[in-house]
C-alpha positions in Angstrom: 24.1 8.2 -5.2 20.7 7.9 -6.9 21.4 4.1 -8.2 22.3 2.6 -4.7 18.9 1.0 -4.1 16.1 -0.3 -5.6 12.5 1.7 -4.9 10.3 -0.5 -3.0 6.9 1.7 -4.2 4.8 -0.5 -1.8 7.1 1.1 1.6 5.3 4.5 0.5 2.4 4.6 -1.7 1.4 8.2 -3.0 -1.4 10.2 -2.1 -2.9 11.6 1.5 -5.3 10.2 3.5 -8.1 12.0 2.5 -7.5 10.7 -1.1 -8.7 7.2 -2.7 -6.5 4.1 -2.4 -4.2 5.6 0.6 -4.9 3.0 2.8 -7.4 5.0 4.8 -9.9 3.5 7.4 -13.8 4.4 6.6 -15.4 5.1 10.0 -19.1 3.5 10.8 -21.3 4.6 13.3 -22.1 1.0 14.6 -19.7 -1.8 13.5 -21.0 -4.0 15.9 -20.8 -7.2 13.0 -19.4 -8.1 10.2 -22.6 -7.9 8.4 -22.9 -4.0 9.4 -19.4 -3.1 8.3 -18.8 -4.9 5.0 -15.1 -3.0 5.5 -14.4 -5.2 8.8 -11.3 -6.9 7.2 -9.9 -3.9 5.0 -10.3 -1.5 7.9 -8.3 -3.5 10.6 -5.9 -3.9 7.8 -5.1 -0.4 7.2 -5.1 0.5 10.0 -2.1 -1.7 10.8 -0.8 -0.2 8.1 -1.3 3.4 9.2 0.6 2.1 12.9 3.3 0.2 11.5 3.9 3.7 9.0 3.9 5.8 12.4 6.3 3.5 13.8 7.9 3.5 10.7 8.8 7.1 10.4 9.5 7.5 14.4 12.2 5.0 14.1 14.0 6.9 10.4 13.6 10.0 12.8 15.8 8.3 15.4 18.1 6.9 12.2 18.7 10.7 11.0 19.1 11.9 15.3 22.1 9.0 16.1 22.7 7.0 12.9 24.1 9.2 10.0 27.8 8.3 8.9 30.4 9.6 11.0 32.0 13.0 9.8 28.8 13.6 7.8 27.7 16.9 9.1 25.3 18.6 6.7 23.7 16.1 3.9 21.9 17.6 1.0 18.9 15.2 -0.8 17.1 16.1 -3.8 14.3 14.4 -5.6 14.5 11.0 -7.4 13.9 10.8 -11.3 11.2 8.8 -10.7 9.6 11.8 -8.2 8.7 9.6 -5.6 11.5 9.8 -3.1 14.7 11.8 -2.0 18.2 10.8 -2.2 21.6 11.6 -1.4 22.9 14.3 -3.1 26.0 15.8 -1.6 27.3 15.4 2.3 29.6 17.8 3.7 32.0 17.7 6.5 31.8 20.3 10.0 34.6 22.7 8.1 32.1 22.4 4.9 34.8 19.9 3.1 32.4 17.9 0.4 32.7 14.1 1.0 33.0 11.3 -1.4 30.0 9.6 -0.9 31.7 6.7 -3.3 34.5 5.3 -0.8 31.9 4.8 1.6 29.5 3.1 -1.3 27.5 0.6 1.2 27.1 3.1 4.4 25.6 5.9 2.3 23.3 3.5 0.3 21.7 2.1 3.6 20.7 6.3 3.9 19.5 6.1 0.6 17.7 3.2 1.5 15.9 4.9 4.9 15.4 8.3 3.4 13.1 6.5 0.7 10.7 4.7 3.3 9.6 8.7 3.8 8.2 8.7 0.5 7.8 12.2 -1.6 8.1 15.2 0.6 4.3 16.0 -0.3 3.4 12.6 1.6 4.9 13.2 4.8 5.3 16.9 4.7 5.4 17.3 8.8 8.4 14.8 8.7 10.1 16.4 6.2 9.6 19.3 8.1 10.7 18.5 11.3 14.1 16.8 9.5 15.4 18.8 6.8 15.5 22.6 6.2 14.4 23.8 2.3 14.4 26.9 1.0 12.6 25.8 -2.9 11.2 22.8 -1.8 13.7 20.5 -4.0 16.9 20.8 -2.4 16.6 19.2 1.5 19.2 19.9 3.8 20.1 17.4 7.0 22.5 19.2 9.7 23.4 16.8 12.7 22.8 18.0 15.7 23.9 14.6 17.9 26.8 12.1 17.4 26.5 9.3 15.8 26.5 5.8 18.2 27.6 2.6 15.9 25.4 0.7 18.9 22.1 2.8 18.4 22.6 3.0 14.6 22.5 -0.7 14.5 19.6 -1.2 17.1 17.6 1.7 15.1 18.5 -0.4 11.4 17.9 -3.4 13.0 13.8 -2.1 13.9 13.3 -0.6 10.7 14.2 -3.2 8.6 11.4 -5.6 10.7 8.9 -2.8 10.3 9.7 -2.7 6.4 8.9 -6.1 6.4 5.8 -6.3 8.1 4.8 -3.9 5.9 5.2 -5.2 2.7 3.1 -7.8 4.5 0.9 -5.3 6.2 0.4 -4.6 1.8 -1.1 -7.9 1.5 -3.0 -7.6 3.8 -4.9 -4.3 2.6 -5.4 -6.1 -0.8 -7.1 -9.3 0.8 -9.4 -7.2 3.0 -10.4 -5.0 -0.2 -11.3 -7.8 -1.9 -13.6 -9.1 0.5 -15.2 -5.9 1.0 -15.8 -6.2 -2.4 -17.7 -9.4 -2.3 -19.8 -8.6 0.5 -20.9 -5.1 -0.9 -22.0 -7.2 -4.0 -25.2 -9.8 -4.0 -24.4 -13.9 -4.9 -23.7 -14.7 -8.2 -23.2 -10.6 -9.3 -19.5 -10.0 -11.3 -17.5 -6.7 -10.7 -15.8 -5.7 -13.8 -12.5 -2.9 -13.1 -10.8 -0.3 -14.7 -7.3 1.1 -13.2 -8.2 5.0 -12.0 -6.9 7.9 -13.7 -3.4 8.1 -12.1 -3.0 4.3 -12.9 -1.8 2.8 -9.8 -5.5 1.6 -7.6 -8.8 -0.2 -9.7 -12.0 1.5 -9.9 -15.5 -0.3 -10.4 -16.8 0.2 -14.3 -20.4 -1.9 -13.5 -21.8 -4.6 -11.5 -23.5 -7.7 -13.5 -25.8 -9.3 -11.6 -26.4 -13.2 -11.6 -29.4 -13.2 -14.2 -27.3 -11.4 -16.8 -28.5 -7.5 -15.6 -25.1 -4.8 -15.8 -25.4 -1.7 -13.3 -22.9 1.0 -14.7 -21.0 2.6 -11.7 -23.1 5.9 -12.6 -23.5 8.9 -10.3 -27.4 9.2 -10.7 -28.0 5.3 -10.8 -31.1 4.4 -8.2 -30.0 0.9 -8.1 -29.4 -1.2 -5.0 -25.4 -1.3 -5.0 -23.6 0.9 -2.6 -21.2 1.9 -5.6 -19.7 4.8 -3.2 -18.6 2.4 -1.0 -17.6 -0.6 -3.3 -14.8 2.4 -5.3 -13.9 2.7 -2.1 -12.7 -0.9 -1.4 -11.3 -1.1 -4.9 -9.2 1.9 -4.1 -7.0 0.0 -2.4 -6.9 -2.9 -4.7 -2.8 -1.9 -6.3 -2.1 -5.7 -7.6 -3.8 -6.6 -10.5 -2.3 -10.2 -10.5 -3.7 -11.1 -7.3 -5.3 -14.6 -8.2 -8.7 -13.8 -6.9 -8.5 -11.1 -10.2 -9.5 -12.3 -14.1 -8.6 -10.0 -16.7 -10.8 -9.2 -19.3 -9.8 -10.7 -22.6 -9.0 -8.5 -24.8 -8.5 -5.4 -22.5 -4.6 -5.6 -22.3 -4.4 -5.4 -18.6 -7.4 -2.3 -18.5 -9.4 -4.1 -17.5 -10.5 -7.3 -14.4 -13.5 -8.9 -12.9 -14.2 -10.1 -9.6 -17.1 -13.0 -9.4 -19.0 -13.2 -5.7 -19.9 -17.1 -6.1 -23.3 -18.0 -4.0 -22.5 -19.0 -0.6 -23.3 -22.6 -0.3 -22.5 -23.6 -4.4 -20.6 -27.0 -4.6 -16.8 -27.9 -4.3 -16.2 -29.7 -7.5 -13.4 -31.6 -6.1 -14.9 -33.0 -3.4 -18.7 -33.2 -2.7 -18.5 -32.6 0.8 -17.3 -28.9 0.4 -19.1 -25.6 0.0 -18.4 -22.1 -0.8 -18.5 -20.5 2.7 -19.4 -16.8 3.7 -16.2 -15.6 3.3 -15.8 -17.1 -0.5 -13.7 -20.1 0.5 -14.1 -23.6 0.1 -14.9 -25.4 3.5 -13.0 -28.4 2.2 -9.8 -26.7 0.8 -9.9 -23.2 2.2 -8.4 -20.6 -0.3 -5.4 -23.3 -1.2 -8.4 -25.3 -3.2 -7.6 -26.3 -6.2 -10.7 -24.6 -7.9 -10.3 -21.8 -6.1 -11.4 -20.0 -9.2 -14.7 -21.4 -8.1 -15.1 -19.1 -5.3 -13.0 -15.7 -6.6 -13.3 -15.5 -10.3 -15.3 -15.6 -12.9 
C-alpha cells in the first residue's frame, strides 16, 4: 500500500517544539502592541496551527476508534521510504486470516491517507503511543477494540478533511507572519540575505545590510543593534522559498534569498498618491500592487 497517496509534507512538518522552524509560539512578557512583539502576526499564526494540529490528531484518534474497514481487526504500519510517515503494511482478520488490502484499493488508501497526517512516530510519539503497540519501534500494530459505524466513519472523514485544509492554509499563514516579523526586527531600507539551515527544509539569516551599504554577519559575538536571535527565529519558519516577497540571489542556485524592508512612507510608483505603509504594503494597491517588489524585495 505505500503508493496509495501522495505525502502532503506541509500536513506534518518534522521536528518538536522545542526545535527551530516547528511552528512554535515565542512567549513575551508584555505584548501589549505590535511594536513590543515584533512576532504579533507569526505567533497568532502558529498558534492556530498548534490548535487546528490538536484537533487534527483528536479527530485521526476517533478515525482509528469507529472508522477502520470492516473485518480489519489487527493492521500492521511500517515506515515510509521517505521516513516521514507510516503506512499500511499488512491487515489481518479476528481468526488472524491476512487480507488483501488490493480488492479494497480506495478504502485502505483513505487509511493511508489519515495515518500520514500523524507524521513520523518521533513527532507525535504520545499518539503513537496511545494507538499502536511496537515492540522495535518500526513495525506499529492497530487492534480494534470498537466496531466500525459507516455513519461516524463518514462524519469523522468528513472533519478531517476540513481541518487538512485549513491547514495547509493555517501553512500560509505561518510564512506571511514570519516574514513580517522579519521586517519589523530589521531597520528601513536594511536587506536580509538567507541561507536554507542545515537539515535544508526552514531559511536561516547569513547578514543584515543596512540602507547605507553597512553588512552585519549573523555572528554570535556581534555587539550590533539587530536582534539576530530573534530574526533566526522568524526565519525558522520561513519553508517556501518561492514566496514572492523572496529574491534569490543570483548566482546562488536557490542557496541563497534576500528580504528588503522598504522605508515606511517611500512612494508608490504607479500612482503618486500611494505609500509604503507600516506593514510593507502599498496604501493604494495593498499587497496586489503591481510593484509590489517595491515594498518586499530588493
Amino acid at each position: 500500500m505505500v503508493a496509495m497517496s501522495t505525502f502532503d509534507e506541509t500536513l506534518h512538518p518534522r521536528g518538536q517544539a522545542g526545535n527551530p522552524g516547528q511552528f512554535k509560539a515565542k512567549e513575551n512578557d508584555a505584548p501589549a502592541a505590535d511594536l513590543e512583539n515584533p512576532r504579533a502576526d507569526l505567533d497568532a499564526a502558529n498558534q492556530a496551527y498548534w490548535d487546528n494540529g490538536d484537533r487534527l490528531i483528536e479527530e485521526v484518534s476517533d478515525y482509528f476508534l469507529h472508522g477502520m474497514p470492516h473485518g480489519a481487526h489487527r493492521v500492521e504500519f511500517e515506515e515510509s521510504d521517505q521516513g516521514d510517515y507510516v503506512y499500511v503494511a499488512r491487515a489481518f482478520t479476528e481468526d488472524g486470516a491476512p487480507i488483501d488490502t488490493e480488492e479494497d484499493f480506495d478504502r485502505w488508501a483513505d487509511v493511508d491517507e489519515i495515518v500520514q497526517l500523524l507524521g513520523h512516530p518521533d513527532d507525535n510519539r504520545t499518539t503513537f503511543r496511545d494507538l499502536f503497540e511496537s515492540e522495535d519501534g518500526r513495525v506499529f500494530t492497530w487492534t480494534r477494540t470498537e466496531p466500525t459505524d459507516d455513519a461516524t466513519e463518514e462524519a469523522i472523514r468528513g472533519r478531517i478533511d476540513r481541518l487538512a485544509e485549513e491547514r495547509r492554509g493555517l501553512k500560509v499563514d505561518s510564512q506571511t507572519g514570519a516574514i513580517t516579523a522579519v521586517r519589523n526586527l530589521i531597520p528601513d531600507g536594511a536587506t536580509v540575505t538567507f541561507g536554507w539551515s542545515d537539515q535544508g527544509d526552514f531559511l536561516c539569516v547569513e547578514k543584515v545590510t543596512l540602507a547605507d551599504g553597512t553588512e552585519i554577519e549573523n555572528d554570535w559575538d556581534s555587539d550590533s543593534d539587530i536582534a539576530f536571535d530573534d530574526l533566526d527565529m522568524a526565519a525558522s519558519d520561513i519553508r517556501d522559498a518561492g514566496d514572492e516577497q523572496l529574491t534569490e540571489v543570483p548566482g546562488s542556485r536557490g542557496n541563497r534569498y534576500t528580504l528588503t524592508k522598504v522605508a515606511t512612507g517611500t512612494a508608490c510608483p504607479t500612482d503618486a498618491a500611494g505609500r509604503v505603509d507600516a506593514d510593507g504594503f502599498c496604501t493604494s494597491h495593498g499587497n496586489d500592487c503591481a510593484d509590489f517588489a517595491l515594498a518586499q524585495r530588493n
